[in-house]
C-alpha positions in Angstrom: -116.6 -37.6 46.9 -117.4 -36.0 43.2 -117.6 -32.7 42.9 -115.8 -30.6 45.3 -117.6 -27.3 45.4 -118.6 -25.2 48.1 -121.2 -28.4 49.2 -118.7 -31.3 48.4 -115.8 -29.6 50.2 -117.8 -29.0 53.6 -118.9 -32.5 53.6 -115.8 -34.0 52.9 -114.1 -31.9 55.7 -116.8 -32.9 57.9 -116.4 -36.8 57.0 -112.5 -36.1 57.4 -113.6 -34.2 60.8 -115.3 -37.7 61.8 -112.5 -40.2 61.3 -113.6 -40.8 57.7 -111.6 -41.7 55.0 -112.3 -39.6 51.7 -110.7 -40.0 48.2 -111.7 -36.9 46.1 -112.4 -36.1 42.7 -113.2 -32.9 40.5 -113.4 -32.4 36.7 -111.2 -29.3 37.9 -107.8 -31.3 39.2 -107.2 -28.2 42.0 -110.5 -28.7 43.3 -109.6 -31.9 45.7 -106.7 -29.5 46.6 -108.8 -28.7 49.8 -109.3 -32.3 50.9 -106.0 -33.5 50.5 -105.1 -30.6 52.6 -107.0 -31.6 55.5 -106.2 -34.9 55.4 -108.3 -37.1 52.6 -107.1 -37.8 49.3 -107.1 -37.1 45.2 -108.1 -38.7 42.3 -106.9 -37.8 39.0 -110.2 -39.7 37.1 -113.0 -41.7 37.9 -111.6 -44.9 37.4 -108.7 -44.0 39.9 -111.0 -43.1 42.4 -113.3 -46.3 42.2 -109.8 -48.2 42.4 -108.7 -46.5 45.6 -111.7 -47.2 47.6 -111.8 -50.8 49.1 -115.3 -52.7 48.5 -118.0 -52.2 49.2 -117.6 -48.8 48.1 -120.0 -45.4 48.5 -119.7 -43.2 46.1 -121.3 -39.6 46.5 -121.8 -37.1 43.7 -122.4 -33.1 44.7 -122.6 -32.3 41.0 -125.7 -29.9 39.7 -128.1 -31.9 38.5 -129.4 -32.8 35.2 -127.1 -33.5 32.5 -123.4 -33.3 34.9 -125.7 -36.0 37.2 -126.4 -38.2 34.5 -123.1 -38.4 32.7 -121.3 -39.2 36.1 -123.7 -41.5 37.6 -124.0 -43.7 33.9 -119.8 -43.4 34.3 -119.1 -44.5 37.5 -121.8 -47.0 37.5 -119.9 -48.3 34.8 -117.0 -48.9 37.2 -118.6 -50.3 40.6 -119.1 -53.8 41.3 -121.9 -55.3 42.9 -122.8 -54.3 46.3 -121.5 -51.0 46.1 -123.4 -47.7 46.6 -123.8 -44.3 44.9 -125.2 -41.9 46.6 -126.7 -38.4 45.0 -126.9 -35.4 47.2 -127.5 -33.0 44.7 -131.0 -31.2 43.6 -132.2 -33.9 41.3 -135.3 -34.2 39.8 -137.1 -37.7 42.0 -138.4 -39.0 38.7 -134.8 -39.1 37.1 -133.1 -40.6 40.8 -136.2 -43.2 40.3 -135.2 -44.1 36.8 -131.4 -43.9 37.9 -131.8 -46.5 40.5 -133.4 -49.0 38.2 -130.9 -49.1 36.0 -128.8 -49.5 38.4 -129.9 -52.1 40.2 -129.7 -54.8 36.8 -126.1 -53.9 37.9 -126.5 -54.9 41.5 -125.1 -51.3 42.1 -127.0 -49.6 44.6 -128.5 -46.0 44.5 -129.5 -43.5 46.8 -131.0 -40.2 46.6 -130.1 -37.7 49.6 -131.9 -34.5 49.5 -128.9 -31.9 51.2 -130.0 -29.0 53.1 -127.5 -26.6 55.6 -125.4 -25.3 52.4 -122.0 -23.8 53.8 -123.3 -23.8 57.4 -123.5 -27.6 57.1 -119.4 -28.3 57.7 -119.9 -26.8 61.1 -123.1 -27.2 62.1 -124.0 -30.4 60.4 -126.5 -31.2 57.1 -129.9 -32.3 57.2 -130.6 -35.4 54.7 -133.5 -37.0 53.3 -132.8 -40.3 52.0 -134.2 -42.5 49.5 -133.2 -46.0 48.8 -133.2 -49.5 50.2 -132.8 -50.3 53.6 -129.6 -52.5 52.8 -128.4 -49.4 51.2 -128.9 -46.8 53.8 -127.9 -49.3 56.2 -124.6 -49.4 54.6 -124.0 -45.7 54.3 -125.3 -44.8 58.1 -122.1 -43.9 59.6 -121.5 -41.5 56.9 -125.0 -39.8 57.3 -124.9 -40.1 61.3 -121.6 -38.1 60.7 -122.6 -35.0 58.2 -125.6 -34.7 60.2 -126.5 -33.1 63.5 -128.2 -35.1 66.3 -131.9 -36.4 64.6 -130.3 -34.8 61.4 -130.9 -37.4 59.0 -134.0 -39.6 58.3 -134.5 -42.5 55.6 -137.6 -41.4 54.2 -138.5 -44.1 51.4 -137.4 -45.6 48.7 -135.6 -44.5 45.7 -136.6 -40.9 44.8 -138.6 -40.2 48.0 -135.1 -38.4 49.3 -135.1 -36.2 46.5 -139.1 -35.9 46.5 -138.7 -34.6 49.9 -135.8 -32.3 49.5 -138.0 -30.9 46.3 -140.9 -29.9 49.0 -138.6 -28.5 51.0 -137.3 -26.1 48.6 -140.6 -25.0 47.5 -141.1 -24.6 51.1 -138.2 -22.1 51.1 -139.0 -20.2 47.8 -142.3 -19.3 50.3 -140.7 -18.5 53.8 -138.1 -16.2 51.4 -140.7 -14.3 49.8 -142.5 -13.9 53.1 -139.4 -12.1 54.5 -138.6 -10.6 51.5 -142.2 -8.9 50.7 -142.5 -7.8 55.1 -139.0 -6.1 54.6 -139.9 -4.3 51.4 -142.9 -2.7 52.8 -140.7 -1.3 56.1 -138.2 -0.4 53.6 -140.8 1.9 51.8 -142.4 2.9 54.7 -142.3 6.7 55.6 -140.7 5.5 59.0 -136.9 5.9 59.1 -136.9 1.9 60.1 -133.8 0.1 60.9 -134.3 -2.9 59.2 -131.0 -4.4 61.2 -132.9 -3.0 64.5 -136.1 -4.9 63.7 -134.5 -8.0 62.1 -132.7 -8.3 65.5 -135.6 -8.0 66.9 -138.0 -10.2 65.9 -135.2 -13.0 66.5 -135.8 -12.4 70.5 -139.8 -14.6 70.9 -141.4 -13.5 67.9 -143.5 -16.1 66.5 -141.7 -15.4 63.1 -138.3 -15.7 64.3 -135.9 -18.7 62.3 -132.6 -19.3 61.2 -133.2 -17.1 57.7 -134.1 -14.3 60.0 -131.0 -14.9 61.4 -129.4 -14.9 58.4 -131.5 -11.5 57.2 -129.8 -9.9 60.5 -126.4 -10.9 59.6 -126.8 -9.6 56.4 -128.3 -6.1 57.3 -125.6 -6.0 59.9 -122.9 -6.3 57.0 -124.8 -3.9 54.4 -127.5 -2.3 55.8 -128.6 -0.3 52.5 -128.1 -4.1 50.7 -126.3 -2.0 48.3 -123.4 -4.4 47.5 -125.7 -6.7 45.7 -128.5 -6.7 42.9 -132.2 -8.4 43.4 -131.6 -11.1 40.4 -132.6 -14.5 42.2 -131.7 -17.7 40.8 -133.6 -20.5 41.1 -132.4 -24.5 41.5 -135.3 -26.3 39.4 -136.9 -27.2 42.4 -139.2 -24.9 42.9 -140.6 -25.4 39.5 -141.1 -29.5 40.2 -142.8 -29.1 43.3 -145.6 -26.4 41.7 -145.4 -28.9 39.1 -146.4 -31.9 41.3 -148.8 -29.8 43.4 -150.9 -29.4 39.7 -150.0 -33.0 39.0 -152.0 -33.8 42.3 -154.2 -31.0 42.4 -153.3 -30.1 45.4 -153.5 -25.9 45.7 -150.4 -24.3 46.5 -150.7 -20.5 45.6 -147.5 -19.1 47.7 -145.2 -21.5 46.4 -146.4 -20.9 42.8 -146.5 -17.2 43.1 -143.2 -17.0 44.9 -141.7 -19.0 42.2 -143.3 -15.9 39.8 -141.1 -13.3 41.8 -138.0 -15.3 41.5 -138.8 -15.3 37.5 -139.4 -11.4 37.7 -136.6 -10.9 39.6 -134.4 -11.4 36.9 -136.1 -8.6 34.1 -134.8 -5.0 35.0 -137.8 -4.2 33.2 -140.9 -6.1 32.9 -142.5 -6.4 29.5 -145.8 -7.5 30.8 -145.5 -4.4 33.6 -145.8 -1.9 30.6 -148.6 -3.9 29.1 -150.4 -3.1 32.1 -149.4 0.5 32.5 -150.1 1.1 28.8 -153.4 -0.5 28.9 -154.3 1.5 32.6 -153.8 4.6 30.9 -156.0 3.5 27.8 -159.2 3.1 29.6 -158.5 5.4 32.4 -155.7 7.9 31.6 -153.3 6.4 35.1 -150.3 8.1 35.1 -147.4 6.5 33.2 -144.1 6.6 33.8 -141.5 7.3 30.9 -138.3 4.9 30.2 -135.5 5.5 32.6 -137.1 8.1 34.7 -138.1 5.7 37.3 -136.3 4.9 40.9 -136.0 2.7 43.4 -135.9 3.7 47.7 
């Protein structure tokens, strides 16, 4: 296992968990720390962990993609023989896991792309994965996937870069079902009702046709800070909610929530919008709106 973050770390506890054997490694040398301690081992470099695995060997990177992807999977490719796997279950773009497996495979390496989803839930209650590759591949790296996964958690959806084209869906997916929340919860936030939002989140997770497990995780959070005052509203975003608006234009296929709630993760992040007092200035132009002066306004 490369890269033993918050993702890595579950996963290798969970292989551990299953009677796997796991040699770790991390550009930070405390990082495997965690393994070792429940049972797996460390590698000081890359080279030291392809020697301590006996072939053929599987290889997974949890590194963030792009440029920490592509440095590692050109290294370590460098070091496998033959017959041996790497597998990426990061947030990779599916055009660069497709351009990764073919060079690759001059090498007779073999490469998978495993779109991860169950973040730090996934050490207890398993990982769902989308996997692209070859079936000789995936056939080789089952056990492991029938092990992070729970019961009809794991399919092999394609070949190389359909895991990863999958996973990208299913993040643009999520950027929608968030907003949805996010935008409903707003409103009863500025309603003139005193609403428990804990109350109602708790709620509509008994038969309510909009109950799922990120309302269960909105309960648990309004149960821990029910003014969500211990945290700000700036919202990252992976990449892979730009790719997937960018394949739905590539195939004109319309997808205006996913696209829009992309937007709001983008806003999110200005305390002040530029293009907010464009249209505030302009409103009062040609109908004399009410504007309101810098740092005079507030939030509920």
């Amino acid at each position: 296992m490369i890269g033993i973050g918050r993702m890595g770390a579950g996963m290798s506890r969970r292989l551990l968990r299953g009677g796997h054997r796991v040699v770790a490694y991390d550009r930070d040398p405390h990082a495997p720390d965690v393994v070792v301690h429940d049972g797996g081992a460390a590698a000081a470099s890359l080279a030291e962990l392809v020697k301590e695995l006996a072939p053929p060997r599987t290889v997974w990177l949890m590194v963030p993609a792009g440029d920490p992807t592509e440095s590692t999977v050109r290294a370590v490719g460098e070091l496998l023989q033959p017959g041996d796997v790497i597998v990426d279950g990061g947030n990779s773009n599916f055009h660069d896991a497709r351009r990764r497996g073919q060079a690759l495979e001059v090498k007779g390496v073999r490469f998978l792309d495993c779109g991860t989803s169950g973040g730090i839930w996934g050490v207890r209650d398993g990982f769902c994965l989308m996997i692209g590759g070859s079936d000789e591949a995936f056939a080789q790296v089952e056990p492991a996937f029938a092990t992070l996964a729970p019961e009809g958690g794991y399919a092999h959806v394609g070949p190389v870069g359909a895991g990863h084209y999958v996973k990208m869906v299913h993040n643009g997916i999520e950027y929608a079902l968030l907003q949805g929340y996010a935008e409903g919860f707003e409103i009863m936030h500025a309603s003139d009702y005193d609403l428990d939002l804990y109350q109602i989140s708790e709620l509509w997770r008994h038969g309510s046709v909009v109950r799922s497990w990120l309302l269960d995780l909105a309960a648990a959070a309004y149960r821990r800070d029910p003014e969500l005052s211990a945290l700000t509203g700036w919202v990252e975003d992976s990449g892979e909610g730009r790719w997937t608006v960018q394949e739905a234009l590539d195939k004109d296929v319309p997808a205006p929530v996913i696209n829009l709630s992309l937007i709001m993760r983008l806003r999110s992040r200005q305390p002040d919008s530029y293009g907010a007092k464009v249209i505030a200035a302009l409103r009062n132009e040609f109908g004399g709106h009410p504007i309101h002066p810098a740092n005079t306004r507030t939030q509920k």
